[in-house]
SEKOLRO-394334 format. One record per atom (N, C-alpha, C, O): x, y, z. Coordinates in steps of 0.001 Angstrom, whole numbers, plus 500000, padded with zeros to 6 digits. Layout:
N
XYZ...
REM end
This chain:
336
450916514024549780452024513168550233452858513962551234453371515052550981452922513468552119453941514266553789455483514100553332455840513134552658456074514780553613457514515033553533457990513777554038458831513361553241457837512978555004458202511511555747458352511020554285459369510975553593456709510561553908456829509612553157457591509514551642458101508466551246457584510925550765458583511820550367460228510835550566460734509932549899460616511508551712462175510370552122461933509201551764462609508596550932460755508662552459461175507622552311461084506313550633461396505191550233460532507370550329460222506570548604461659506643548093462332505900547378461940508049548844463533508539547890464398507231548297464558506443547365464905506919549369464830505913550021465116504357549123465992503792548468464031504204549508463608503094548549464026503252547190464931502586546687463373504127546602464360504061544908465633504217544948466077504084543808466704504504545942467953504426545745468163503024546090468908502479545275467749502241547044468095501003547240468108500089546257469009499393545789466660500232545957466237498988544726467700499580543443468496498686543155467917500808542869469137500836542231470344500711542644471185500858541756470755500480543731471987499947544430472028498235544004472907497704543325471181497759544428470411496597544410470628495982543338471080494861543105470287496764542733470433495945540781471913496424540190472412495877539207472439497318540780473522497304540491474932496240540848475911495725540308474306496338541998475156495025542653474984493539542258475842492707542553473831493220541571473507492124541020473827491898539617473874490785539093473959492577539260474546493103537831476341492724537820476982491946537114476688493483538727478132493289539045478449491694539175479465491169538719477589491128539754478189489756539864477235488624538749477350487402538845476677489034538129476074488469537302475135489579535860474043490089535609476530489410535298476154489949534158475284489777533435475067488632533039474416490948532979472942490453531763473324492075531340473756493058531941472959491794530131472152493042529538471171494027529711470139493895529053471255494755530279470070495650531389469537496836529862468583497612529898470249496680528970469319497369527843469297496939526323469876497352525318468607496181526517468270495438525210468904495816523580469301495059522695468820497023523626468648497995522693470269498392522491470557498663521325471295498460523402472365499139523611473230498831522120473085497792521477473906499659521831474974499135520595476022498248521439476290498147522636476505497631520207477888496736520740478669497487521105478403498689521099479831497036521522481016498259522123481658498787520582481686498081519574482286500564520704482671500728519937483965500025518988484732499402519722484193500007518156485623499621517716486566500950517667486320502125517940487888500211517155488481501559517163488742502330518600488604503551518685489084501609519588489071502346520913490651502873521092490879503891521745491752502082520444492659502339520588493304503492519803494445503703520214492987504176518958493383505570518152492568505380516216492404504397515494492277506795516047492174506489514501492670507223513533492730508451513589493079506503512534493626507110511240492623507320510437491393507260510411493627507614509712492548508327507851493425508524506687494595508880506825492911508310505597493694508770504660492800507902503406492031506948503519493289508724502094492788508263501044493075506985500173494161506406500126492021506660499542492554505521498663494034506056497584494186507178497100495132504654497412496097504346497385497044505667498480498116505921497931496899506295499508497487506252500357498663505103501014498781503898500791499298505843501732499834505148502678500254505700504384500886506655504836499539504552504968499702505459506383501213504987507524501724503867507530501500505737508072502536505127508756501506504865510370500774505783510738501560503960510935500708503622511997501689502674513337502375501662513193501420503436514527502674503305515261501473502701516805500416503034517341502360501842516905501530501078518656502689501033519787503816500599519549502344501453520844502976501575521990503270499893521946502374499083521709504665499523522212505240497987522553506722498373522447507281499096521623507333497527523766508528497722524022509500496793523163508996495975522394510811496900523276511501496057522058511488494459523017511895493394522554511166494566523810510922492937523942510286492067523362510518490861523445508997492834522401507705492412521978508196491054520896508828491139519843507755490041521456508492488852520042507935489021519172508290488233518295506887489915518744506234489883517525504885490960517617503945490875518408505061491808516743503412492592516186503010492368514948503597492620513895501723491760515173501281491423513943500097492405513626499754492756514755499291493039512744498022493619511984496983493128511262497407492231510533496001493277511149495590492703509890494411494093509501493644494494510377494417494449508688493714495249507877492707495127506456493105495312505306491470494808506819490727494487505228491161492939504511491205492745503297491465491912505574491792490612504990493384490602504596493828489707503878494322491785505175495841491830504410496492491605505918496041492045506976497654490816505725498615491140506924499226492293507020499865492533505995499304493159507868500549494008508321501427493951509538501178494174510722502652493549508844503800493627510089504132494973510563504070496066509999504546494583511879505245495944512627506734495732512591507292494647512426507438497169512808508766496574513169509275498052513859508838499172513596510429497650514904510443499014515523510981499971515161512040499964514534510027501480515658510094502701514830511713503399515347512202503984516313512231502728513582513653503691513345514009505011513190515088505340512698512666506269513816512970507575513872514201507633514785514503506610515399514707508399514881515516509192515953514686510019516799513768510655516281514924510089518163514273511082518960512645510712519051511901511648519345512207509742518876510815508713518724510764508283519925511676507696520508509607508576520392509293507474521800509270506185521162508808506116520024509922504641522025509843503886521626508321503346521055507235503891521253508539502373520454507205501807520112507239500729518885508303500179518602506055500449518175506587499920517365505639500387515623504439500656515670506323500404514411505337501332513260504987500355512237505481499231512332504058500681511094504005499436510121503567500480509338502898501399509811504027500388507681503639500836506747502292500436505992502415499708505007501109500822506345499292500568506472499352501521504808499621502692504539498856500021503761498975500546502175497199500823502465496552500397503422496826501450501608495010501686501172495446501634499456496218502098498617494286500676499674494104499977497936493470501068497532492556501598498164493949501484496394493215502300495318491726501927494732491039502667494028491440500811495117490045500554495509488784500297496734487573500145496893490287500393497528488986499813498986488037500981499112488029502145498711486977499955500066485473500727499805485874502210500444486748502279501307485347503102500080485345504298501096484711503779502706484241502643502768484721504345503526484223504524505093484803504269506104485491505170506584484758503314506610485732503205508119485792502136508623484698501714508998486734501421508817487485500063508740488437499786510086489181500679510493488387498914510530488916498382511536490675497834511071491092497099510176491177498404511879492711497626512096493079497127513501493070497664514609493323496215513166493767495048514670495273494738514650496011494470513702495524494854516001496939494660516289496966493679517601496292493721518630498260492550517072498522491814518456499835491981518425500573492076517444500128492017519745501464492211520319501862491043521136501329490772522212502596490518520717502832489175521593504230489138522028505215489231521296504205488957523594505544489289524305505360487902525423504608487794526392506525486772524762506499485445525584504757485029525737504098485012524697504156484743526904503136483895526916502095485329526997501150485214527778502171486190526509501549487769527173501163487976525863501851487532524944499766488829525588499066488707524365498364489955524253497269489678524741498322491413523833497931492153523955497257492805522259497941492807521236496037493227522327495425493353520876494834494839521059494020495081521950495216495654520315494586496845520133493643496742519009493546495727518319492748498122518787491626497969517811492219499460517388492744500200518220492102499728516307491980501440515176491145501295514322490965500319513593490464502488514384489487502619513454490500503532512122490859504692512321490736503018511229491192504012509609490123504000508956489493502974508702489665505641508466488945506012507642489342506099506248490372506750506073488804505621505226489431505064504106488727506184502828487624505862502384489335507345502335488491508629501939488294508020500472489099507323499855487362508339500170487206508225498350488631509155497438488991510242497891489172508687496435490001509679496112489283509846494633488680508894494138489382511057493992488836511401492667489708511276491869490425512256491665490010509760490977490876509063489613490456509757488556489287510130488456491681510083487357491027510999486655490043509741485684490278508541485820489384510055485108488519508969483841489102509930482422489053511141482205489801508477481401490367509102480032489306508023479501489014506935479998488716508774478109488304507826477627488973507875475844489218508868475160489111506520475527490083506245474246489166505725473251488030505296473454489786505813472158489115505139470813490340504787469855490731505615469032490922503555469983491904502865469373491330502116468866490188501863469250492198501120467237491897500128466913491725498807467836492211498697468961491092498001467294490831497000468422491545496419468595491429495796469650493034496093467616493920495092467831494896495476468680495728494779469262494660497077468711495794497768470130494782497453471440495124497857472551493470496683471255493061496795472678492606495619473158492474495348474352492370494933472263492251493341472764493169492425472048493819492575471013493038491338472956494440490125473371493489488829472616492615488195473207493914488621471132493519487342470318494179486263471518495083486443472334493269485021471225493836483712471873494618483520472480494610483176473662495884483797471444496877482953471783497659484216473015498144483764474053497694485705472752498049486978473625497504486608475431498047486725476530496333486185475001495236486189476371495673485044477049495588485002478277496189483990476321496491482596476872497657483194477641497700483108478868498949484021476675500084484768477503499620485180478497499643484517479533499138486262478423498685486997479483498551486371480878499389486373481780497368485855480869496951484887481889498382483971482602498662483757483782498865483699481728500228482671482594501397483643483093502212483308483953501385484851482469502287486209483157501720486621484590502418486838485580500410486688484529499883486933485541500078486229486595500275486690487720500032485061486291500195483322487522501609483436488037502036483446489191502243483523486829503860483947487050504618484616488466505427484338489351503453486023487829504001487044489235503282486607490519503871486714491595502037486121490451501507485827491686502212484822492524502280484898493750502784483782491728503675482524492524504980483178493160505462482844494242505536484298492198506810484619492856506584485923494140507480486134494957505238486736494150505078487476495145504286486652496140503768487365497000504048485387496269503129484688496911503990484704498489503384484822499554504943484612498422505515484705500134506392485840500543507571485927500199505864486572501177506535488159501703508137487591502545508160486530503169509127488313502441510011487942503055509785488561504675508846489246505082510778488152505300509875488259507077511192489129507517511296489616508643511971489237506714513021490779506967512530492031506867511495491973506202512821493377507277512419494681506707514187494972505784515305495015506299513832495106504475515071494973503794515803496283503295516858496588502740514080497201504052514852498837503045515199499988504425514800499735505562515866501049504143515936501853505010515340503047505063514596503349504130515508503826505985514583505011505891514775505957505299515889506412505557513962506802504249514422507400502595513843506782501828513613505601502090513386507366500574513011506858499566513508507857498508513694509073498555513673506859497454513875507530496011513329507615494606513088506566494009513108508828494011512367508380492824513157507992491502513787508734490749512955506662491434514058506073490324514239506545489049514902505931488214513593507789488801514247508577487676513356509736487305512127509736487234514140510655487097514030512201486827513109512371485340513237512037484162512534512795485832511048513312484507509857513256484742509411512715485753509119513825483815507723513769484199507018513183484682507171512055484212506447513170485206505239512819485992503817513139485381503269514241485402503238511774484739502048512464483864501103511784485396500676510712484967500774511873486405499608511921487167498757510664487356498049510592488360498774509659486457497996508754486171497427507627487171496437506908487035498420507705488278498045506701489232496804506395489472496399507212490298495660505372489091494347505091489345493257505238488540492079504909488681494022505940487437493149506452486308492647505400485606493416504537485183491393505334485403490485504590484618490645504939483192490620506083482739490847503611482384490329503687480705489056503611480433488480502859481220488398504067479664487114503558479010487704503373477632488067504418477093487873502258476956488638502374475619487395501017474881486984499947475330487117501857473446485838501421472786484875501279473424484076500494472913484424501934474847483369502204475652483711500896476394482784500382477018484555500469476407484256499624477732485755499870478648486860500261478271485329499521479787486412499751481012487318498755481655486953497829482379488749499099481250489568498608481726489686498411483555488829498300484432490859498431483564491100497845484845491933499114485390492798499399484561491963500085486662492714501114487075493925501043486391494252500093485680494797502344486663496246502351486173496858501966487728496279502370488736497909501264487785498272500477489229499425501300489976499815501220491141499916502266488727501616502733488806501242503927488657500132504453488732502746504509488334502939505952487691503531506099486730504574505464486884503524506673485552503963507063484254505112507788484411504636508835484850506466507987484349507220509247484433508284509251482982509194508490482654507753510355482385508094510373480946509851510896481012510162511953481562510840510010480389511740510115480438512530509537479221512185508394478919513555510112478431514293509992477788515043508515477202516000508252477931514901507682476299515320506052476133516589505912476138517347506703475577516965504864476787518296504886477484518900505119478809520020504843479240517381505980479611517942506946481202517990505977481803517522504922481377518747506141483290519242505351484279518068505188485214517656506188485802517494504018485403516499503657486496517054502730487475517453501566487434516926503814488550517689502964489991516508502333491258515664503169491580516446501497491688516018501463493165515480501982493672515855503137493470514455501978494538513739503572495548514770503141496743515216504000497504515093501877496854515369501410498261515873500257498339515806499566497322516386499815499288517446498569499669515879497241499599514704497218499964516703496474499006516241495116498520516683494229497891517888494301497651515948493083497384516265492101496672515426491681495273514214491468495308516172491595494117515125491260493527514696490029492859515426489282492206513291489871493112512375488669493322512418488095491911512890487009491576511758489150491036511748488700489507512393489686488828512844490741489276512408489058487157512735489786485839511679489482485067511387488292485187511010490050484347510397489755482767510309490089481929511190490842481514509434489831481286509190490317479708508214489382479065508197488364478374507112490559479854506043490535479940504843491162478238505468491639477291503954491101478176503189491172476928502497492850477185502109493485476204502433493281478216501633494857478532502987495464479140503278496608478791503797494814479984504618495245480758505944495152480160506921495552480792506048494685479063507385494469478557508764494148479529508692493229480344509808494815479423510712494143480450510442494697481496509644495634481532511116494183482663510454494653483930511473494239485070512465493543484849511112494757486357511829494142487681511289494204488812510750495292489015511210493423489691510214493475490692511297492956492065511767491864492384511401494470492697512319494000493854511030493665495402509896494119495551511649492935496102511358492984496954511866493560498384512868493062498898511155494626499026511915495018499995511642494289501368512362494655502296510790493397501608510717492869502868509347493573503647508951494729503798508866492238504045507357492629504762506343492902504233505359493413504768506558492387502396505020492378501728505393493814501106504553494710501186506205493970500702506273495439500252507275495718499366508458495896499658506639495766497957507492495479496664507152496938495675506118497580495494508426497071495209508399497748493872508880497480492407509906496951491980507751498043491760507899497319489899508220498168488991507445499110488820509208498094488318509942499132486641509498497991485626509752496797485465508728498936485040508149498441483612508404499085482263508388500308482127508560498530481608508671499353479952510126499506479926510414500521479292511334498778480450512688498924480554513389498695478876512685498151478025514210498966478676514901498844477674515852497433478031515704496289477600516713497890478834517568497064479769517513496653481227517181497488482068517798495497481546517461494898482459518739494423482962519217493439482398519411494982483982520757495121484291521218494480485931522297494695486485520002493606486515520138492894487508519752491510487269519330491292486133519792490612488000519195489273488038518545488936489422518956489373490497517632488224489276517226487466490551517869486975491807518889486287491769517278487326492928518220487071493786519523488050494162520378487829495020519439488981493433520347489842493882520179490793494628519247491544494340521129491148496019520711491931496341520732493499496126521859493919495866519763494430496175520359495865495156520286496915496727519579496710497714521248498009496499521071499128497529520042500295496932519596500339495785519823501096497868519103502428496831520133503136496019521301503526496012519171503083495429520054504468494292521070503807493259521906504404492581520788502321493296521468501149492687520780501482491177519562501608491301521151501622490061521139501558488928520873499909488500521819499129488397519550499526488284518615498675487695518104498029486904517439497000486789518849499413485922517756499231484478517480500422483624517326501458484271517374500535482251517090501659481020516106501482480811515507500440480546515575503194480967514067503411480584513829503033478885514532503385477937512597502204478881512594502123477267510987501912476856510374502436477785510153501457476022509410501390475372508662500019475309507574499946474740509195499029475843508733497448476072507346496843475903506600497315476762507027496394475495505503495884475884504746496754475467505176497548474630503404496846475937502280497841475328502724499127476021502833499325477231502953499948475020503757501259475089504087502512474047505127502432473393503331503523473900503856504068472626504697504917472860504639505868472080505548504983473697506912505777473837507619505480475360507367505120476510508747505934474410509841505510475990508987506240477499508139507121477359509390505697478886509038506049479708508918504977480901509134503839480483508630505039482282508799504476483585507827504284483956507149505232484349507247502749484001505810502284484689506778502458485926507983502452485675506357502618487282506529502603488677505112502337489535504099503034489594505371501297490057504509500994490674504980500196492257506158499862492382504061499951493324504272499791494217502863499122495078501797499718495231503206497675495596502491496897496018502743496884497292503942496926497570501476496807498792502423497224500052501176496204500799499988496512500698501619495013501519500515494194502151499426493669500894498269493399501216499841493551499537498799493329499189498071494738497851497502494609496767498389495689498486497443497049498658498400497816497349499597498095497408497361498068496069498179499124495128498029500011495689496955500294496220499494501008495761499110502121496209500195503412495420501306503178494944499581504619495452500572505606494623502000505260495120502064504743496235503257505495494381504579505192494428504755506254494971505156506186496133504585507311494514505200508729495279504497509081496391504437510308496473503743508326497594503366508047498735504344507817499798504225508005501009505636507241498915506631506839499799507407508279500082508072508672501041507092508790499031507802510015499547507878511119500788508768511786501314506294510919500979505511511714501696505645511191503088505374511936504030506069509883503300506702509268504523506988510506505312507142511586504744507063510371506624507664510936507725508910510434507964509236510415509151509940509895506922511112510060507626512012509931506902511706509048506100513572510537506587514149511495506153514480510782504865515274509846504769513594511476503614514471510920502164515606510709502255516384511439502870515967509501501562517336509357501115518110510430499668517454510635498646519233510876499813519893511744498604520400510482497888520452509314498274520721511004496848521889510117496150522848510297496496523416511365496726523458508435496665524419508119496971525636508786496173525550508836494946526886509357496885527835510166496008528400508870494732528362509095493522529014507233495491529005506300494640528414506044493363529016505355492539527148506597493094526362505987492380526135507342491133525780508509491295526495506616489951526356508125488709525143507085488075525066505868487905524015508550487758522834508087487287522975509460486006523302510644485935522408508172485017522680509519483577521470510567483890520340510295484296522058511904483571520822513006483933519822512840483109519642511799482477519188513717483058517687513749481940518245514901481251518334515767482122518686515390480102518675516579479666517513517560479556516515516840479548517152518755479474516272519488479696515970520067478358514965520760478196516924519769477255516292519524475926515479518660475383514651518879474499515808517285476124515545515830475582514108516152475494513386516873476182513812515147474074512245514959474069511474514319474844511485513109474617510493514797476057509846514144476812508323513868476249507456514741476186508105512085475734507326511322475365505656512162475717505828512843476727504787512246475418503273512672476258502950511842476768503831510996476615502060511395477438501244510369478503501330509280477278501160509486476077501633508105477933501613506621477451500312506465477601499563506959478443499995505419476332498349505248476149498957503379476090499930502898475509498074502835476809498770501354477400497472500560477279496537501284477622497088499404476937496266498502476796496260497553478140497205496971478672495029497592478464495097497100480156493839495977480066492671496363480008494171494673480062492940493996479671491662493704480638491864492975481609490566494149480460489174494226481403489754493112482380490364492106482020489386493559483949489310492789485261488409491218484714487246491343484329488948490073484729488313488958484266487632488049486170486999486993486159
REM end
């Protein structure tokens, strides 16, 4: 082959790929059969473990009439990020269920500003977390719910679902969180029963072993939704802070708010007590966020500045004599 002809093939194969490129450009096809779809997740990615909580922040100016999320079938609202010294933007508190699958999950965001419509994609990696497994051997009447218990049960359950059924569309708490009362911490968040070899349903909350009678306040500014007195949960309170994002005191002695009221942090709530299925005084705490159980003391770990106690507000101490209860052993009836 002569050097001429050499050029000129070269030649030619650049054309014919000019060629198809340009035809391509104005009439799109698939030139490789085989190609993956486009990635997701182009716009940034998170991570974090089951019952986590992520704080997740999207570039949008305060004009934005609205950011909405959706994550794993849950809504998440945005609202704008109240750091100090923060490039503007806008953040949403992103719960991970203490069950969602492990791997990597798509979060979608629209930003809607007047007739202007803008949607980002994040990929959050959703880590396995290691729940401890207790396994129990109680009588059966501490572990299953005769007839008429189960019939309760079931309508407690309906109960709370009707009254958490509509998120308020305020953000009602501020930035800080608090842990509504001083004592132990037995760890339990997520922990599985096996009780008479068969398996309950996760632990949803946190246990914090404390003295009967102590002062249980608020993590945070809200309203609260319900009261009960409940058959596992004994008395209880379920505030709502706004945007799908609620916290629950269980096993109360006293129940020292009503519905509809509104409470500040560090607001005194309620006496730790023994209520419901319970073998000693102590603080169910738990915390529902979009939907999503997730550890309570997650809020802590927030990026932005705990709240102290309010000087206003006297919360009875824990004495450091007082007898602190061992881990509550609680009857949790199998996922139906």
């Amino acid at each position: 082959m002569t050097a001429r002809t050499l050029l000129w093939n070269t030649r030619f194969d650049r054309a014919v790929i000019v060629t198809v490129l340009l035809l391509a450009s104005i009439f799109p096809v698939d030139l490789f059969s085989g190609a993956p779809p486009a990635s997701t997740g182009v716009d940034g990615q998170y991570s974090g473990k089951q019952g986590q909580i992520l704080l997740v922040k999207v570039p949008a100016d305060e004009t934005a009439v609205s950011v909405q999320g959706r994550f794993l079938e849950r809504t998440v609202s945005f609202f704008p990020d109240p750091r100090a010294g923060e490039a503007p933007g806008y953040v949403a508190l992103v719960g991970i269920d203490m069950q969602d699958d492990p791997g990597t999950h798509e979060l979608t965001v629209e930003i809607r500003n007047g007739e202007k419509v803008k949607r980002l994609r994040y990929n959050v990696l959703v880590v396995k977390e290691k729940f401890h497994v207790e396994h129990l051997k109680l009588p059966k009447d501490k572990v299953d719910l005769d007839e008429k218990g189960f019939a309760r049960w079931k309508t407690e359950q309906e109960q709370v679902k009707q009254a958490l059924a509509e998120d308020s569309r305020l953000k009602l708490w501020q930035t800080g969180f608090l842990e509504p009362v001083s004592g132990r911490r037995t760890g339990i968040f997520g922990s599985v029963r096996i009780m008479n070899g068969q398996a309950r349903n996760p632990h949803n909350g946190e246990d914090i072993g404390a003295p009967m009678g102590a002062d249980v306040i608020a993590t945070n500014d809200g309203t609260v939704r319900l009261t009960v007195d409940h058959i596992f949960s004994g008395r209880g309170i379920y505030v709502d802070h706004g945007l799908g994002f609620y916290s629950m005191y269980f096993h109360l002695s006293e129940v020292l708010v009503k519905e509809g009221e509104a409470v500040k942090a560090g607001q005194v709530i309620g006496k730790v007590g023994a209520t419901g299925r319970a073998t000693g005084p102590h603080l169910h705490w738990g915390v529902k966020l979009n939907g999503a159980r997730v550890n309570p003391y997650a809020l802590l770990d927030l990026p932005f500045k705990n709240g102290s106690m309010p000087e206003n507000i006297v919360v009875t101490p824990v004495s450091e004599s007082a007898s602190i209860p061992p881990p509550v052993q609680e009857s949790i009836p199998a996922k139906q």
